[in-house]
Backbone as a printed PyTorch tensor [residue, N CA C, xyz], in Angstrom:
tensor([[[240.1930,  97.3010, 143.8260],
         [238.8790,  97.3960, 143.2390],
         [237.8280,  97.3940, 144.3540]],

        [[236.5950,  98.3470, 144.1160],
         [236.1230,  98.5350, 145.4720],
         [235.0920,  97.1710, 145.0360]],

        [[234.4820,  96.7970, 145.8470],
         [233.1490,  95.6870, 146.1780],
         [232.2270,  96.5320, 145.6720]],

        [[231.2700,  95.6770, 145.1390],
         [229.6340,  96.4940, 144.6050],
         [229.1030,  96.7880, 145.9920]],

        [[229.3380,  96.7710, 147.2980],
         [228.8760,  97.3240, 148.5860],
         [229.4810,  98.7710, 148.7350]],

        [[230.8900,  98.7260, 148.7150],
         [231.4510,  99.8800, 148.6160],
         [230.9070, 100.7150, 147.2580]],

        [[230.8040, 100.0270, 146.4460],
         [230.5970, 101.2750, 145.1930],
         [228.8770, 102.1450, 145.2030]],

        [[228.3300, 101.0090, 145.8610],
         [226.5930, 101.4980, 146.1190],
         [226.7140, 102.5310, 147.0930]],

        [[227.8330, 102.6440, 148.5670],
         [227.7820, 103.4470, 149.3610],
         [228.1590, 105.0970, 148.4630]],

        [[229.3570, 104.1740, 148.1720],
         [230.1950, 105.6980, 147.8150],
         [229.2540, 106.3770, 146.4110]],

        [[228.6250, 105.9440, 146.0070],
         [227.5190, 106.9880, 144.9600],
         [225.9400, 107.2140, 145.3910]],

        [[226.4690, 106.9850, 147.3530],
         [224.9840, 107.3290, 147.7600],
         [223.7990, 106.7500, 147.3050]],

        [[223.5680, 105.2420, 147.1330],
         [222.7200, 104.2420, 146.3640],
         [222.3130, 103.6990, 147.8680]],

        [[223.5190, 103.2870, 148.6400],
         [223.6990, 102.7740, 150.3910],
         [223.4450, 103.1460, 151.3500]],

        [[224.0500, 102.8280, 152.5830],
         [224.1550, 103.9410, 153.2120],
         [224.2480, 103.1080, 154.7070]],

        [[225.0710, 103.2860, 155.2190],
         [225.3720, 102.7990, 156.4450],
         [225.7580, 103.2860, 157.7820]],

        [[224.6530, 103.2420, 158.8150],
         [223.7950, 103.5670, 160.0030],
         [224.3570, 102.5380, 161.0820]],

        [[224.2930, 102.8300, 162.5130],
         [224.4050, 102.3460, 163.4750],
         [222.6460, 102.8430, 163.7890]],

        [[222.7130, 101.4690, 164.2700],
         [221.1570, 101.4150, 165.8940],
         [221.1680, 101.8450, 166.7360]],

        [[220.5220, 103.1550, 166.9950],
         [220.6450, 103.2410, 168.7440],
         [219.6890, 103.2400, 169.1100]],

        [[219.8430, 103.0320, 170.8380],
         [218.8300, 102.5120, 171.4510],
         [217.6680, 102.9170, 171.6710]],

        [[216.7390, 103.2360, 171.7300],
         [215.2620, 103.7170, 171.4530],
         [214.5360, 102.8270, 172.4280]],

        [[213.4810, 104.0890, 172.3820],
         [212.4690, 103.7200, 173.1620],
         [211.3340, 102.8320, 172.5990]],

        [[211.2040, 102.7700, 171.2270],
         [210.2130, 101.9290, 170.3400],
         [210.8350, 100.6510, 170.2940]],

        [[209.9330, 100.0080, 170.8230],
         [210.2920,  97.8960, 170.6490],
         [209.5610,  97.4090, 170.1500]],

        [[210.3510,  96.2980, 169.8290],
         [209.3960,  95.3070, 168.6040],
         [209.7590,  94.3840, 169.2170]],

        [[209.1360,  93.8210, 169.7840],
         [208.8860,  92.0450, 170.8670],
         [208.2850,  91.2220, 169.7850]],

        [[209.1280,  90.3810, 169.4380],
         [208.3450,  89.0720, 168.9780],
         [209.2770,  88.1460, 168.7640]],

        [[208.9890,  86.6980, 169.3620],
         [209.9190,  85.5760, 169.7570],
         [210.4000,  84.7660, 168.2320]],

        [[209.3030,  85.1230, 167.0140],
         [210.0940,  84.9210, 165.9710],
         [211.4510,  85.7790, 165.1870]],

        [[211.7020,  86.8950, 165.5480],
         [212.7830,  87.4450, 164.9390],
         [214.3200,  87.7680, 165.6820]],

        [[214.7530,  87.6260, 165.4530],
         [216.5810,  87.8280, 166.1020],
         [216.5600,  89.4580, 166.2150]],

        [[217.3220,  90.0180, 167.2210],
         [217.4800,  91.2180, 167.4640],
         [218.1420,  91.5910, 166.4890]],

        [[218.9140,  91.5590, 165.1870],
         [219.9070,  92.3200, 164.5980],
         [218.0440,  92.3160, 163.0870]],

        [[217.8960,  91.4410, 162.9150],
         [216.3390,  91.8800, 162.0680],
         [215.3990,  92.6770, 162.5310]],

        [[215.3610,  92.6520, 164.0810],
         [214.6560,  93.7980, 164.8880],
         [214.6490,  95.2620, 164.9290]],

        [[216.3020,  95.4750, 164.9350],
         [217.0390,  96.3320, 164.7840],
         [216.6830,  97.2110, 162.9530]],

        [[216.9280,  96.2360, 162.4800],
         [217.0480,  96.5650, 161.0510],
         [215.3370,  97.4200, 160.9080]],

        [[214.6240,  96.2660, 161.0890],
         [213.0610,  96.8920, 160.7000],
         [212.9370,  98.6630, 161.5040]],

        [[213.4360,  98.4990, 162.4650],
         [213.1810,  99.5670, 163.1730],
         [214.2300, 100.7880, 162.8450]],

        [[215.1460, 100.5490, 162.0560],
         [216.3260, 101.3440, 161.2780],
         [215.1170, 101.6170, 159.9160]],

        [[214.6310, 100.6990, 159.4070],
         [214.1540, 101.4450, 158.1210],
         [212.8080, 102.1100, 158.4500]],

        [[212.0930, 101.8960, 159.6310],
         [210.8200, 102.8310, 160.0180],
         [211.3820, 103.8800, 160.6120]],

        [[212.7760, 104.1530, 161.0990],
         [212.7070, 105.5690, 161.4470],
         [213.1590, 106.2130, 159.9100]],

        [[214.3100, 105.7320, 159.3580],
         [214.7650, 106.4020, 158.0240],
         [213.9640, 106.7850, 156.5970]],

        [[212.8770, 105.8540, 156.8490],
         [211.7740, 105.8550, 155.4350],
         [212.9630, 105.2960, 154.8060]],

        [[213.4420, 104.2910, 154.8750],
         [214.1650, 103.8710, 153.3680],
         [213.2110, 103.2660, 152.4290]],

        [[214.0070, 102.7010, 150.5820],
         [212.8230, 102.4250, 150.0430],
         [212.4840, 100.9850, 150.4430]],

        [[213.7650, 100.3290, 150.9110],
         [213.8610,  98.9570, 151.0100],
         [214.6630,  98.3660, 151.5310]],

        [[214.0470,  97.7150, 152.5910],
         [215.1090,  96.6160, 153.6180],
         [215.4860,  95.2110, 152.6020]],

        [[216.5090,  94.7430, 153.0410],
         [217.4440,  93.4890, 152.9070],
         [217.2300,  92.5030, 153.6410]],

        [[216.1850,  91.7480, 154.0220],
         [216.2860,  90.3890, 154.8430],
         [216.1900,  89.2170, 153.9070]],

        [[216.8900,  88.1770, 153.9890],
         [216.2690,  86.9120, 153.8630],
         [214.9620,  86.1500, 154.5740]],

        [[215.3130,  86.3540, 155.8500],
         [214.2640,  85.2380, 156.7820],
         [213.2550,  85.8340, 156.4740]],

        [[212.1890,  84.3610, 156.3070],
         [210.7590,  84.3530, 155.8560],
         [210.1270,  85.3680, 156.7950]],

        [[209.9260,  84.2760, 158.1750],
         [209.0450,  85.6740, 158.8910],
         [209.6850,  86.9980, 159.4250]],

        [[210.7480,  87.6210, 159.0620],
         [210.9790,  89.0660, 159.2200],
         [210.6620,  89.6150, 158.1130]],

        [[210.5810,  89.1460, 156.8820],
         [209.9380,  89.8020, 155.2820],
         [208.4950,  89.9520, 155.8050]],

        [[207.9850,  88.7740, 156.2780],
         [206.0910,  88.9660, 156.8440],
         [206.0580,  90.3840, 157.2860]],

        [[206.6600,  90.0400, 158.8000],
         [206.6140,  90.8160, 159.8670],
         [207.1030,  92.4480, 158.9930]],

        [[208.0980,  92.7870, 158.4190],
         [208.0950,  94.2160, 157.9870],
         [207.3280,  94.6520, 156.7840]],

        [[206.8570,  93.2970, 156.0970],
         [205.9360,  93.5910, 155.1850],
         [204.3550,  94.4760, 155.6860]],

        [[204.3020,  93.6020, 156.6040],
         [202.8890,  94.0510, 157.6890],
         [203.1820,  95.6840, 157.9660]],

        [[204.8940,  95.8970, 157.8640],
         [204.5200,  97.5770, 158.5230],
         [204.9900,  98.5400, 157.2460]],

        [[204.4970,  97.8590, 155.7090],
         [204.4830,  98.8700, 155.1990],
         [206.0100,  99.0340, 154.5030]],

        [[206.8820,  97.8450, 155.2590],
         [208.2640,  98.4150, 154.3180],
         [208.5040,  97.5040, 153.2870]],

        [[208.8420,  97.7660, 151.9580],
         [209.3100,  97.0200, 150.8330],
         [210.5870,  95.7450, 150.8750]],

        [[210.4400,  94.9660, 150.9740],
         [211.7680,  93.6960, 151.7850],
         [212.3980,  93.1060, 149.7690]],

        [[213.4370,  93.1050, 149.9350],
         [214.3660,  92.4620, 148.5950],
         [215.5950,  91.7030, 149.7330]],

        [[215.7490,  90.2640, 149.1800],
         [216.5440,  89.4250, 149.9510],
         [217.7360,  88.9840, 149.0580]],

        [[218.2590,  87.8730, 148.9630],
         [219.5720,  87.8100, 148.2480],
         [219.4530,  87.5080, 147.1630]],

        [[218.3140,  86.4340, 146.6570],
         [217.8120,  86.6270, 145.6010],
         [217.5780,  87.5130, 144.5760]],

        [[216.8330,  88.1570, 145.5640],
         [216.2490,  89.3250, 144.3150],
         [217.9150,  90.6660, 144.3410]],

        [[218.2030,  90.4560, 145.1100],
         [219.9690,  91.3080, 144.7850],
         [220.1930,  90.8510, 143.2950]],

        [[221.1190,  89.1580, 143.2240],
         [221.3050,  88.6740, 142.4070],
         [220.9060,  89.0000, 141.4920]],

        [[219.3710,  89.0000, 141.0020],
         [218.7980,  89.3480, 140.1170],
         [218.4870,  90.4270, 139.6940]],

        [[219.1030,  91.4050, 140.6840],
         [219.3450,  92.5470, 140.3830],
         [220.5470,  93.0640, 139.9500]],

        [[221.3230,  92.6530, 140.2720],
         [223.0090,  92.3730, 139.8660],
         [222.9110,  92.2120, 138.6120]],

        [[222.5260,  90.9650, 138.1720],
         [222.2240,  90.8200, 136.6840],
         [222.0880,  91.4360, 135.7540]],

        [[220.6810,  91.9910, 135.9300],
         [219.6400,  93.2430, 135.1890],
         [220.8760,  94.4060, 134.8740]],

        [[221.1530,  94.6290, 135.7720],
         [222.3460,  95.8740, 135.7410],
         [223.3340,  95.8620, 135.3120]],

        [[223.6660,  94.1390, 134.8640],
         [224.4810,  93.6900, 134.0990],
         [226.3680,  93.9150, 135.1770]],

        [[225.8280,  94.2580, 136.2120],
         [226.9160,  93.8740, 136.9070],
         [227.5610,  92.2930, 137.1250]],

        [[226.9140,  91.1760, 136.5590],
         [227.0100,  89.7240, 136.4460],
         [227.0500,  89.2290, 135.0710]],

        [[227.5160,  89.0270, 134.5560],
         [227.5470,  87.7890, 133.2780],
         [226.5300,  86.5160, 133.7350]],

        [[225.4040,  85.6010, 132.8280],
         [225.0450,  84.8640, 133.1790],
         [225.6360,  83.7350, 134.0750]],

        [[226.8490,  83.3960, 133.8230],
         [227.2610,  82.2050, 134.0780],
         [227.7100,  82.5800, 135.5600]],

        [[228.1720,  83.5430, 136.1650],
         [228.5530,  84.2380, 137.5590],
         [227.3110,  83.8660, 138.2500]],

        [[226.0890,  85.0070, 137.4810],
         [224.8240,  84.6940, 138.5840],
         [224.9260,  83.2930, 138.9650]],

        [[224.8960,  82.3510, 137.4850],
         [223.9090,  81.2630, 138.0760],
         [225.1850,  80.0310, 138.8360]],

        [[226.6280,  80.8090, 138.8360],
         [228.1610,  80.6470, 140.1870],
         [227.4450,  80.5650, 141.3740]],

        [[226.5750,  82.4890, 141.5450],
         [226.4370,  82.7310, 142.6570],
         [225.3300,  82.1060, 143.1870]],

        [[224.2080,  81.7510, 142.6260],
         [222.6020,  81.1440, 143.1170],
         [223.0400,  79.5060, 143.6910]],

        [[224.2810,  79.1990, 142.6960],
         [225.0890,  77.6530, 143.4170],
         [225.2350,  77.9310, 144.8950]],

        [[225.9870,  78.9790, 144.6600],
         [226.7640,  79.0620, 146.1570],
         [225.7300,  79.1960, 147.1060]],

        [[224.8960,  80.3930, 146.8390],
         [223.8520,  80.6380, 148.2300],
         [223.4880,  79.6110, 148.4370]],

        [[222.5800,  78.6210, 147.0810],
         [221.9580,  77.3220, 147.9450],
         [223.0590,  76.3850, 148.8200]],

        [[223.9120,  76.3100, 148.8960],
         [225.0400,  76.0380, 149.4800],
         [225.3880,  76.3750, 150.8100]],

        [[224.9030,  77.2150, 151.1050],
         [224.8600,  78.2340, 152.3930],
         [223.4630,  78.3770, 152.8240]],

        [[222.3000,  78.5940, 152.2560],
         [220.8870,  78.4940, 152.9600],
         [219.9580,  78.1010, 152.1990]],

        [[219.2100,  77.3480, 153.2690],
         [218.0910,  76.6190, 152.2590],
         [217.0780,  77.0510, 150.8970]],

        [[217.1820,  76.8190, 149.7190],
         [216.1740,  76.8380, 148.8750],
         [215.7730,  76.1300, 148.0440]],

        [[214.4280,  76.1040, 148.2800],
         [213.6190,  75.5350, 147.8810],
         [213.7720,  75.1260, 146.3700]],

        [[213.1170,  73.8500, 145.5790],
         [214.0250,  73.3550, 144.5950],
         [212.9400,  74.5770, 143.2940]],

        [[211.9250,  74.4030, 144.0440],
         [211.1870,  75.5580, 142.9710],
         [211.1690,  77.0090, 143.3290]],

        [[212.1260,  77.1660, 144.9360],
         [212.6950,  78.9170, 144.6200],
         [214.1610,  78.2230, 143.6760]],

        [[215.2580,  77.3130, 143.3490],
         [216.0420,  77.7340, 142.8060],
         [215.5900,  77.3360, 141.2380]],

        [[214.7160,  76.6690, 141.2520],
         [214.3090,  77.2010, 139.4830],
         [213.7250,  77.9950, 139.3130]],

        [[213.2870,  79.2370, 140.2790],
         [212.6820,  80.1890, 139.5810],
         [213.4390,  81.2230, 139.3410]],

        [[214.6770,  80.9400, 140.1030],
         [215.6670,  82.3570, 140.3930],
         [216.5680,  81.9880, 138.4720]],

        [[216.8030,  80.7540, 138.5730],
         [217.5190,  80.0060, 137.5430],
         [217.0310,  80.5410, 136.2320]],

        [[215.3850,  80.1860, 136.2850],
         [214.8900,  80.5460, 134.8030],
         [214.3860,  82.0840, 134.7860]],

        [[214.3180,  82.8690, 136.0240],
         [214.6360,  84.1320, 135.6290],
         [215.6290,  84.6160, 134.7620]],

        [[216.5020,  84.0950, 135.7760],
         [218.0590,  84.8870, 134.9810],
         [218.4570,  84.1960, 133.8160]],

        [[217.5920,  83.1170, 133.0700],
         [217.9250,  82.6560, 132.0650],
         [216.8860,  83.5140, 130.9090]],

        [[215.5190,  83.7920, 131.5810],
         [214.9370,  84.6650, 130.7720],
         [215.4170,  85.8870, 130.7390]],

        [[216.2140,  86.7680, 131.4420],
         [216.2220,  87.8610, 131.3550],
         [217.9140,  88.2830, 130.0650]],

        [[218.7000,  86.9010, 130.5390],
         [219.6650,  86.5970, 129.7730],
         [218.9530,  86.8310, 127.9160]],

        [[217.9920,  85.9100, 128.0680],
         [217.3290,  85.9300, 126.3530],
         [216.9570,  87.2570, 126.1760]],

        [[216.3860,  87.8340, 126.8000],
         [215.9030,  88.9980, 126.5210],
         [216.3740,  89.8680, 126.1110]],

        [[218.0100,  90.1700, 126.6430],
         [218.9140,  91.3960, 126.5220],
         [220.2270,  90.6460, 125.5490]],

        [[219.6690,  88.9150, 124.6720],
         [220.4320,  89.0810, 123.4840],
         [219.9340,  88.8300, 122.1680]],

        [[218.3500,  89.8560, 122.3090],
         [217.0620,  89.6650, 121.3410],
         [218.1950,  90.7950, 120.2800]]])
């Protein structure tokens, strides 16, 4: 069974790129080179939307114009699409907080999203 990574590639939803090296830099002592990399992968490609978590690389590519969705908003996109059953999402929102910090009112908001969106689609 392929992964929802593999299945987004293979119907062209994805799409997966190597970095090369370029002459355009982005210097700044808050971001890690592989988020550096990334921002500067979606300003040459025009994609619609980068993937970061970290706060200030969402700032920082927000500032240039690119649209940022992090694991959260995946999840909750997962959902919507009904690729998740409620009880999975709110498996998976366990686990992430488990793995990186959130905040107790980002995980009730992610929580009572997917609990509203749950009501919604069994109106």
């Amino acid at each position: 069974m392929l992964s929802l990574l593999e299945q987004a590639i293979s119907n062209g939803k994805s799409k997966v790129e190597k970095v090369k090296a370029d002459t355009q830099k982005i210097s700044t002592p808050k971001l890690h080179q592989g988020e550096i990399n990334a921002i500067l992968l979606a300003l040459k490609s025009e994609v619609e939307i980068i993937l970061l978590d970290d706060e200030e690389a969402r700032i920082f590519a927000r500032k240039l114009k690119i649209k940022v969705k992090g694991t959260l908003g995946i999840l909750i996109e997962l959902f919507k699409q009904k690729f998740l059953e409620l009880e999975e999402a709110l498996k998976y929102l366990k686990k992430t907080n488990a793995i990186m910090y959130l905040s107790s009112d980002v995980y009730s908001y992610v929580e009572n999203e997917l609990e509203k969106i749950a009501g919604s689609t069994n109106v």
